[in-house]
C-alpha positions as CSV (number, residue, x, y, z in Angstrom):
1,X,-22.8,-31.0,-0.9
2,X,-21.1,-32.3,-3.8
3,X,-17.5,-31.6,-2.4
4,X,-18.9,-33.8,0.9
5,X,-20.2,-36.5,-0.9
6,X,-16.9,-36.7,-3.0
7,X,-15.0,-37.0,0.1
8,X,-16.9,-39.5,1.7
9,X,-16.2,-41.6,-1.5
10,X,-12.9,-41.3,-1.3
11,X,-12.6,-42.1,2.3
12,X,-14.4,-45.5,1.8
13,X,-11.8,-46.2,-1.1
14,X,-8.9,-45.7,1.0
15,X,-10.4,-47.6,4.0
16,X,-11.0,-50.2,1.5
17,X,-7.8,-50.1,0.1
18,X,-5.8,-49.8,3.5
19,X,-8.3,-52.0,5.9
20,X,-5.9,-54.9,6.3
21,X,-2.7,-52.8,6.5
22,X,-4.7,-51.1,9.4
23,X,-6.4,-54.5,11.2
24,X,-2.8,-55.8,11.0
25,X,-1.5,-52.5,12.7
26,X,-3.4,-52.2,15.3
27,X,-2.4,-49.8,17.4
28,X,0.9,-49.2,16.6
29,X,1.7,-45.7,16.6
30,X,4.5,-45.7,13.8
31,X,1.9,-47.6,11.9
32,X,-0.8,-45.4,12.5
33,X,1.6,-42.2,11.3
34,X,1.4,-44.4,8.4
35,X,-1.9,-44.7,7.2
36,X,-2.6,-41.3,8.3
37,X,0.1,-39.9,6.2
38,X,-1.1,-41.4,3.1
39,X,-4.0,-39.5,3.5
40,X,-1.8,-36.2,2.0
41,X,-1.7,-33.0,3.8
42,X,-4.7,-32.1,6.0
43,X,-4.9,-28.3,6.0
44,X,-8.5,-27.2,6.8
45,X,-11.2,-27.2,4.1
46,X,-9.3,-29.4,1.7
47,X,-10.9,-33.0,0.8
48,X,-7.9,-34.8,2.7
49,X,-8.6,-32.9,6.1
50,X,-12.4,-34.8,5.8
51,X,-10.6,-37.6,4.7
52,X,-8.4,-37.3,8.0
53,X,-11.3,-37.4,10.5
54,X,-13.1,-40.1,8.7
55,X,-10.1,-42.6,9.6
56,X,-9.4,-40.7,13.2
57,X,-12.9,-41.9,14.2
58,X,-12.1,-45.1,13.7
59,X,-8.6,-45.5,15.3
60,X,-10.4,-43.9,18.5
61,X,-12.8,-46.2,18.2
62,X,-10.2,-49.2,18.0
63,X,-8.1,-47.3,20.9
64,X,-11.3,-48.5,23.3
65,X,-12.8,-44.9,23.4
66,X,-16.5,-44.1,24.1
67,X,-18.9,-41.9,22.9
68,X,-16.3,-41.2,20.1
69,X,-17.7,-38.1,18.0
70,X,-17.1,-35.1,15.8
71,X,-17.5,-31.7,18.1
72,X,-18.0,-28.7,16.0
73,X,-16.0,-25.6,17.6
74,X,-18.5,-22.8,16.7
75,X,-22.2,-22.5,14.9
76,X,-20.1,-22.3,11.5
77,X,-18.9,-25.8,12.4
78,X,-15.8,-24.5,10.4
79,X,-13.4,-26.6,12.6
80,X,-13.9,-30.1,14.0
81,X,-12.5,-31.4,16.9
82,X,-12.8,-35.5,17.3
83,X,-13.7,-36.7,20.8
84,X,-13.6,-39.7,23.0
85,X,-13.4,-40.9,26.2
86,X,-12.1,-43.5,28.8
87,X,-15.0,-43.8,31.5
88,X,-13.8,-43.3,35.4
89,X,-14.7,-43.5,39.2
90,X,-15.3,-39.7,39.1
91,X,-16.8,-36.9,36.7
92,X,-13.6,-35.2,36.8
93,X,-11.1,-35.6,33.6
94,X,-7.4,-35.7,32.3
95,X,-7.8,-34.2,28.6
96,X,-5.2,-35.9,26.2
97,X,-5.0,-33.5,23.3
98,X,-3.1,-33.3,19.7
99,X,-3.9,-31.6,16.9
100,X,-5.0,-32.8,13.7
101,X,-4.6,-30.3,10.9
102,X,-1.2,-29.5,9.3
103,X,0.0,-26.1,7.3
104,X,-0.5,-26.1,3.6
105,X,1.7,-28.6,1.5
106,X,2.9,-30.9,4.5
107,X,1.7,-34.2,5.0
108,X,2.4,-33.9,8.9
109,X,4.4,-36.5,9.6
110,X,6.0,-35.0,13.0
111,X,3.6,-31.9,12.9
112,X,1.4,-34.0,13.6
113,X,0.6,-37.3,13.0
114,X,2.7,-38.6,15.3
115,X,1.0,-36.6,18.8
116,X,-2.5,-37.9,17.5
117,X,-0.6,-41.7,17.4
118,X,1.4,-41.3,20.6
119,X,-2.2,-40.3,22.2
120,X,-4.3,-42.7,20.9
121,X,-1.6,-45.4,21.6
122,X,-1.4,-44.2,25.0
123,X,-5.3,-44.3,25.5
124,X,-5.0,-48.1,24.0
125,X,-3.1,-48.8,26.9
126,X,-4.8,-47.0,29.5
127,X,-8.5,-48.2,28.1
128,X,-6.7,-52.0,29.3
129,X,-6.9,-50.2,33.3
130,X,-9.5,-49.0,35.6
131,X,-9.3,-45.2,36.3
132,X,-10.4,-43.0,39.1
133,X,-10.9,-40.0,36.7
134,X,-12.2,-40.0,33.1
135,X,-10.1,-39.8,30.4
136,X,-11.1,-37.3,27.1
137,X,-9.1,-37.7,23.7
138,X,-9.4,-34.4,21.9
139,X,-7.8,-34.6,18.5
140,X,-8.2,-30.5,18.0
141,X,-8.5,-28.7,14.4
142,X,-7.2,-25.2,13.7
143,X,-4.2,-25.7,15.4
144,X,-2.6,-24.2,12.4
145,X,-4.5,-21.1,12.4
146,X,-3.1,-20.1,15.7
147,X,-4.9,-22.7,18.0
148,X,-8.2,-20.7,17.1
149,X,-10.2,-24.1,17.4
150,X,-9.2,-24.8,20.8
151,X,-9.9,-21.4,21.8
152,X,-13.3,-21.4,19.8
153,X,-14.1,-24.5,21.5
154,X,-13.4,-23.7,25.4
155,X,-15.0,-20.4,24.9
156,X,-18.6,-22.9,24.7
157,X,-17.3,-24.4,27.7
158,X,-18.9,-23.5,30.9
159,X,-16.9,-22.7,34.0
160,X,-17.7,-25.2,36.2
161,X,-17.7,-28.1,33.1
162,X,-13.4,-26.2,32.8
163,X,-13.6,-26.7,37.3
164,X,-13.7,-30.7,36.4
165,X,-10.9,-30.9,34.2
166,X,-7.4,-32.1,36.4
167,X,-4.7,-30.8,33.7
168,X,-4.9,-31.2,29.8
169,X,-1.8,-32.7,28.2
170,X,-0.9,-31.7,24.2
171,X,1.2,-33.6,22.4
172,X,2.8,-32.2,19.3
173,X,5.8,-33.5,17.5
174,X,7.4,-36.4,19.0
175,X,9.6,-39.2,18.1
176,X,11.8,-37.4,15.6
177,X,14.7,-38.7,14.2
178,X,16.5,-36.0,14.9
179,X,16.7,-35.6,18.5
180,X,17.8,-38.5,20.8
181,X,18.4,-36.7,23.9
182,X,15.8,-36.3,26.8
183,X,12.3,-35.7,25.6
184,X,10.7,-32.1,26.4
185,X,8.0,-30.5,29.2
186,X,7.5,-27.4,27.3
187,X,5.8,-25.4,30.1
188,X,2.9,-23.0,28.8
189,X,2.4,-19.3,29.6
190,X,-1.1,-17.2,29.1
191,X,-2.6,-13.8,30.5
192,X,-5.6,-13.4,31.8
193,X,-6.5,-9.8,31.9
194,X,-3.3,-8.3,34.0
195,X,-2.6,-11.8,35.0
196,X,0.4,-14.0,33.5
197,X,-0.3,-17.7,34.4
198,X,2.4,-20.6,33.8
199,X,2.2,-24.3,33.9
200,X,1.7,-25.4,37.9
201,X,4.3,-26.9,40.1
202,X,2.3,-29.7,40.4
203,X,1.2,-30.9,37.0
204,X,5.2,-30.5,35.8
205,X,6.4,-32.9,39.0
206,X,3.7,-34.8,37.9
207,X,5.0,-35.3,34.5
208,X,8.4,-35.2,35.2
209,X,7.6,-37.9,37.9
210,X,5.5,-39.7,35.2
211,X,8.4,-40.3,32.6
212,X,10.4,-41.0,35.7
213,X,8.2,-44.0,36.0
214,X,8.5,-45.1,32.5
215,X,12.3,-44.8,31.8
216,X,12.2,-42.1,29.5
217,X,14.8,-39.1,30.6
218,X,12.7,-35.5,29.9
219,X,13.8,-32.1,30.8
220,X,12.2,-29.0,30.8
221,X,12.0,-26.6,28.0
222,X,15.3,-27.2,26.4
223,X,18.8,-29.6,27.3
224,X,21.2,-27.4,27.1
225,X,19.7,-23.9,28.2
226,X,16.7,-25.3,30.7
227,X,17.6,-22.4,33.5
228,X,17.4,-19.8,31.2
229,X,14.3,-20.6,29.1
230,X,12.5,-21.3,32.1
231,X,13.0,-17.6,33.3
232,X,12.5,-16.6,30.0
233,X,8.7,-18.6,29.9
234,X,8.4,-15.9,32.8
235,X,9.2,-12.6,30.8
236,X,8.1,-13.5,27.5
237,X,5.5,-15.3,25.7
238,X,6.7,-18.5,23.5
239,X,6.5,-17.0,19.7
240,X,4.1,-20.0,18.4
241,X,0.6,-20.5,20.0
242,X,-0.3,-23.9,20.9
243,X,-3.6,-25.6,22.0
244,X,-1.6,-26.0,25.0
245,X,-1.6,-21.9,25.9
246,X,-5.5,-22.4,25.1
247,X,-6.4,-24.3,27.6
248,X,-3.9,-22.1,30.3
249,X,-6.2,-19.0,29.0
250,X,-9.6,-21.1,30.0
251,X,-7.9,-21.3,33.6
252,X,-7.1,-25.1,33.1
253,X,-3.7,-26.3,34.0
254,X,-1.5,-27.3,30.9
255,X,1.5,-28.6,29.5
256,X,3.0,-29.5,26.1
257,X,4.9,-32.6,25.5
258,X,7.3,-32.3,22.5
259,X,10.7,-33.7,20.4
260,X,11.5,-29.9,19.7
261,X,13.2,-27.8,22.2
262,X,12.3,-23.9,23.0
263,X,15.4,-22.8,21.3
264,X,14.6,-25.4,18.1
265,X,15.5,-23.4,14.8
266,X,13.7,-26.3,12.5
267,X,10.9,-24.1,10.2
268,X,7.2,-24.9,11.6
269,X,6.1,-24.8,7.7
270,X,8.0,-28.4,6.2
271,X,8.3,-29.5,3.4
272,X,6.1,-31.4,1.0
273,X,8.9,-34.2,0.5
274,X,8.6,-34.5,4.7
275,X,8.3,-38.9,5.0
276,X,8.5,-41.1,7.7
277,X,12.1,-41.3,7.9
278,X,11.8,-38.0,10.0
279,X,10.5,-40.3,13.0
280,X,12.0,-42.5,15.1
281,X,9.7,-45.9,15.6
282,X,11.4,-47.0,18.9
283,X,11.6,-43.0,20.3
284,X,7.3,-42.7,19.2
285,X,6.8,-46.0,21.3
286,X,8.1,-44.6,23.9
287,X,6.9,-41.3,23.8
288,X,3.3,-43.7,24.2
289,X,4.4,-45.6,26.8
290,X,5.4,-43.0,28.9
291,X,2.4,-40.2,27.6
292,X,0.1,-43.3,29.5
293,X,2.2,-43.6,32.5
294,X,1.9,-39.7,32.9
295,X,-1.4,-39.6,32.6
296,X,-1.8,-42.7,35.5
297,X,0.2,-39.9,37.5
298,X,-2.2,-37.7,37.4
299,X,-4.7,-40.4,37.7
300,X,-3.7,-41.3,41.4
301,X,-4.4,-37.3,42.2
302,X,-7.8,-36.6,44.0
303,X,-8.3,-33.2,42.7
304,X,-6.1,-30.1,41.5
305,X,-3.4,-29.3,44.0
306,X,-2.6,-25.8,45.0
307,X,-1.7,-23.6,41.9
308,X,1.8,-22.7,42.5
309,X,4.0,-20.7,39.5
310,X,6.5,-19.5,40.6
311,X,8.8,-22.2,40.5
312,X,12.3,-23.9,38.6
313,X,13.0,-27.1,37.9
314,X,16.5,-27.9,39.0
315,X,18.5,-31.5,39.0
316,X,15.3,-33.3,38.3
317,X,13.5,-31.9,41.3
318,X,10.5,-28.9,40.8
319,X,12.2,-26.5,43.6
320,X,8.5,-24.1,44.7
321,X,8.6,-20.8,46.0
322,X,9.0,-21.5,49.6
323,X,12.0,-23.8,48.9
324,X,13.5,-21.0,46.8
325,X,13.2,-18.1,49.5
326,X,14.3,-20.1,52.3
327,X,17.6,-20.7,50.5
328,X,17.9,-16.9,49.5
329,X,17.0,-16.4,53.4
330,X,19.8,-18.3,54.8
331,X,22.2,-16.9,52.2
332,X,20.7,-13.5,53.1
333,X,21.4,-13.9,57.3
334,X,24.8,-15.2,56.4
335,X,25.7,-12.2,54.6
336,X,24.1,-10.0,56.9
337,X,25.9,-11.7,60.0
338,X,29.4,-11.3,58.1
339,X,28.8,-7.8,57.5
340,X,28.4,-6.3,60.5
341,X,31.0,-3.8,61.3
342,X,31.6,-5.4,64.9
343,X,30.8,-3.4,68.4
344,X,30.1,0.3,68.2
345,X,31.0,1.0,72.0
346,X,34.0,2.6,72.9
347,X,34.7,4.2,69.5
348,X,34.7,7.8,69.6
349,X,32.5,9.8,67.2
350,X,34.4,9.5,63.8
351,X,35.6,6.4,64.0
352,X,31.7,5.3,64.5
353,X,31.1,7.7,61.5
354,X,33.7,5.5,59.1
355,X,32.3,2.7,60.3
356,X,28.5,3.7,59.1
357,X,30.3,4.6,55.7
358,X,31.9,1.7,55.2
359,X,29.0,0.1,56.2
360,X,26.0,1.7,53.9
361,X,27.2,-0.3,50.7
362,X,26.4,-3.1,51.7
363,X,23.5,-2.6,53.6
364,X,21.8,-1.3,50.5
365,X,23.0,-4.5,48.7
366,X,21.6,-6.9,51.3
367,X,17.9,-5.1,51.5
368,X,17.7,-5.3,47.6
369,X,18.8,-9.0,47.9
370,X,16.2,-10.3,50.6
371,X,13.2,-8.0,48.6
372,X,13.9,-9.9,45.2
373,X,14.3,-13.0,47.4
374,X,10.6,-12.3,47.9
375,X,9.8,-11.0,45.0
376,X,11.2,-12.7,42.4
377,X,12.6,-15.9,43.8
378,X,12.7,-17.5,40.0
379,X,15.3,-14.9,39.0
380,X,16.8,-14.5,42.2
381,X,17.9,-18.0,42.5
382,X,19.0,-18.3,39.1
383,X,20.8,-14.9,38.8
384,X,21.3,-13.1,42.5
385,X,21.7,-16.5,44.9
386,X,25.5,-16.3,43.4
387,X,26.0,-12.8,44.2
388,X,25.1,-13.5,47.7
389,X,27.0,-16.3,48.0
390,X,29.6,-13.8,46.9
391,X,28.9,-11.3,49.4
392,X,29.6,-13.7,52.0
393,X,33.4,-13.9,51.1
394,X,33.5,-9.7,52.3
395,X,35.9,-7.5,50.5
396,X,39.4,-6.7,50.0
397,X,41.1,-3.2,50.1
398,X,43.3,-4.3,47.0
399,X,41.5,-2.6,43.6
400,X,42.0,-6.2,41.9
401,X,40.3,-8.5,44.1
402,X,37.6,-5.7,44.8
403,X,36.7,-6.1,40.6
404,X,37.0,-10.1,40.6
405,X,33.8,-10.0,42.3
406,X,31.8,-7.9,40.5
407,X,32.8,-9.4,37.2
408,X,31.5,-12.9,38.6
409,X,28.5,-11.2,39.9
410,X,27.6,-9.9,36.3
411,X,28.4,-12.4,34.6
412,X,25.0,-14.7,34.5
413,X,23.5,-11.6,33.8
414,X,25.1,-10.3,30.8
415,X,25.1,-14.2,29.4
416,X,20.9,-14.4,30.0
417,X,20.6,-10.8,28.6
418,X,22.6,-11.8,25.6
419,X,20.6,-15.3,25.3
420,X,17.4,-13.3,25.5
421,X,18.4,-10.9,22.5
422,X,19.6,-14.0,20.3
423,X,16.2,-15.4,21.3
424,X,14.3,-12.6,20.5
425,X,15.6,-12.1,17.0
426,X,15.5,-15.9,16.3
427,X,11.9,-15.9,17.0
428,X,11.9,-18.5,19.8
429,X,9.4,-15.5,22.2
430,X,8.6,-12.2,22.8
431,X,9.5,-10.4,25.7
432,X,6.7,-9.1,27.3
433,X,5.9,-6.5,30.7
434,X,6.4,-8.9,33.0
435,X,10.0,-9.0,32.4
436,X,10.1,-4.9,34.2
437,X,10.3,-6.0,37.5
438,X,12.8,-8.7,37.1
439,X,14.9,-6.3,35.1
440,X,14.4,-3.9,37.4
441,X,15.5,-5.9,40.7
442,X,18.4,-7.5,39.7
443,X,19.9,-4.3,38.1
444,X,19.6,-2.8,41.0
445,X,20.9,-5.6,42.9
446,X,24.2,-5.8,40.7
447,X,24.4,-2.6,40.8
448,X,24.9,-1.9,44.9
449,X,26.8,-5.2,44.7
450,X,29.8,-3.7,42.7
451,X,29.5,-0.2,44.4
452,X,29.8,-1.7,47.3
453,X,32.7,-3.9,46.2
454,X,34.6,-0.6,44.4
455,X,33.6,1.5,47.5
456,X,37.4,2.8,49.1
457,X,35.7,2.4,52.5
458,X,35.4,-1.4,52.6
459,X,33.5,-3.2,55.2
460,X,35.8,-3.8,58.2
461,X,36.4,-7.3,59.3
462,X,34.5,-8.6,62.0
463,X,36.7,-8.5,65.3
């Protein structure tokens, strides 16, 4: 009791101390990163991470949120998530969520004072507008300790009170200093028993469509390497847990918003000497500004759409899994049409027999094709689609065109199976089982490609 007491005293003293600096702020988020900051680092149990939700209650408060609260995560009320909300038409909510707590020794500048300032600036805005849905503000605790809060907490959660939530958005790390290229949807992957779940269609067009709306350029995953991390979200689990993957697990649709790429190498423990040089004021507006217009997106929604997964984000557009097979379909007829070995009448029996021969290759090739067209239309498009394409060009009889093919068929292969291993030793995720099938398709698929291709019995041109 003595401890609590303590750290009630000391959180009067520095509201005293900083009560103009904040009244001035208002709700600024660079300002808010401010006063927050001074607080020191807010690991869990330490006087400063009491100190922490003290002022947090207040800047909800100020932000125009209701009912804002402390909401213990377990019986042992050993982590505290802080609450509020923006009331709507409807009992269904958007969850705005960022977590609180930072590692030992780091004041949390970027990790992450400024997601709780770019979602309580956001909700300033938004409490200024009616809604159709409510809005909840969860600054989450534990974070650090592999989102175990989050989890602790949704475990209390019933079903049907998980049934009204739309989609939760996390915020973690924005407006760095260091990055000034398009912000990042990192999209979340979970299992749920057998089942691999990953961020919906929907809820990333939403967001992308969001930031759309607000001028602020973001991509998914990672700027350089988005097509390859987003197959890799589908055969590997990310290597840090987030609240983000918390929520996925409770069967509620999620997405993280972030500065730092998949394929960042900057250390997640940083430094004591971390100070708010590491953010970028104008970049943190922004990030608020656009966090607010995402979540009016998702406002203008009537419910949850259809959970699709299996998706890729291509040019800006979120290309689902009918639009990807019917493009491997048409590539698939085209390369069937150009294959045929022409009419069979009239030939006598071994010329019909050649024919076969030369034909089997590529019949292999184009049944593999169309079944991981169906299968595994994310890989497929990414990795197959140009074989196809390929296939469509027939072969040659001369040994040196016949191995030009295959080594452009391989070659977005080799250079994702290489990323992948870099990836894996650098720590960015784990490969995981539901990379066998994948694997298994489209080595099968390059495989028949370039027998096919070295075969001496080529395909004979249509007549």
């Amino acid at each position: 009791m003595g401890s609590v007491r303590a750290s009630i005293r000391m959180a009067g003293a520095i509201l005293i101390a900083t009560g103009s600096a904040v009244a001035a702020a208002g709700l600024d988020p660079v300002d808010f990163v401010s006063h927050l900051v001074e607080v020191g680092p807010r690991s869990w149990g330490s006087a400063e991470h009491r100190v922490a939700q003290v002022l947090l209650l207040q800047d909800m408060e100020r932000a125009g949120l209701l009912g804002v609260e402390r909401l213990p995560t377990d019986s042992s009320s050993r982590w505290q998530h802080l609450t509020g909300v923006l009331s709507g038409r409807s009992s269904t909510e958007t969850v705005l969520t960022a977590h609180y707590d930072t590692v030992q020794g780091s004041r949390g500048v970027l990790d992450n004072a400024s997601g709780c300032a770019a979602t309580l600036s956001a909700a300033s805005h938004l409490s200024k507008v009616p809604l159709a849905h409510m809005l909840r503000v969860v600054l989450t605790d534990g974070e650090e300790e592999q989102a175990a809060g989050t989890r602790a907490w949704l475990a209390k959660v019933s079903p049907q009170d998980r049934e009204l939530v739309l989609a939760n958005l996390n915020v973690d790390m924005v407006g760095s200093s260091s990055q000034s290229g398009p912000g990042i949807v990192h999209l979340t992957a979970g299992w749920i028993g057998n089942q691999k779940l990953v961020s919906p269609a929907w809820l990333v067009h939403a967001v992308l469509r969001g930031a759309e709306a607000s001028s602020f350029p973001v991509v998914v995953l990672d700027g350089n390497w988005s097509w390859f991390a987003q197959l890799a979200v589908r055969c590997s689990m990310p290597s840090r847990l987030s609240d983000s993957r918390r929520f996925l697990e409770s069967e509620v649709p999620s997405v993280t918003i972030s500065d730092l790429p998949l394929t960042s190498t900057r250390s997640h423990e940083v430094d004591e000497d971390e100070d708010l040089g590491s953010l970028d004021p104008e970049r943190l507006r922004g990030w608020a500004l656009t966090l607010a217009a995402i979540a009016r997106r998702l406002d203008s929604l009537e419910g949850r759409p259809a959970g699709e997964t299996e998706y890729l984000v291509l040019g800006g557009r979120v290309w689902i899994r009918r639009d990807l097979i019917w493009v491997g379909f048409v590539v698939w007829v085209l390369s069937v049409w150009r294959g045929l070995p022409g009419p069979w009448r009239r030939r006598d029996s071994m010329t019909r027999r050649q024919a076969g021969r030369s034909y089997l290759p590529g019949f292999a090739f184009r049944m593999l094709f169309i079944l991981a067209v169906f299968l595994i239309p994310t890989f497929a498009a990414i990795l197959l689609y140009p074989v196809g394409v390929l296939a469509l060009l027939g072969t040659r009889d001369r040994t040196r065109s016949r191995l030009t093919p295959c080594f452009l068929a391989v070659t977005p292969t080799v250079l994702f199976i290489l990323w992948l291993a870099y990836g894996q030793m650098a720590g960015w995720f784990t490969l995981d089982r539901s990379a066998l099938l994948p694997a298994t398709l489209v080595l099968l698929n390059l495989a028949t490609f370039c027998s096919w291709q070295l075969d001496p019995f080529p395909d004979r041109e249509r007549p």
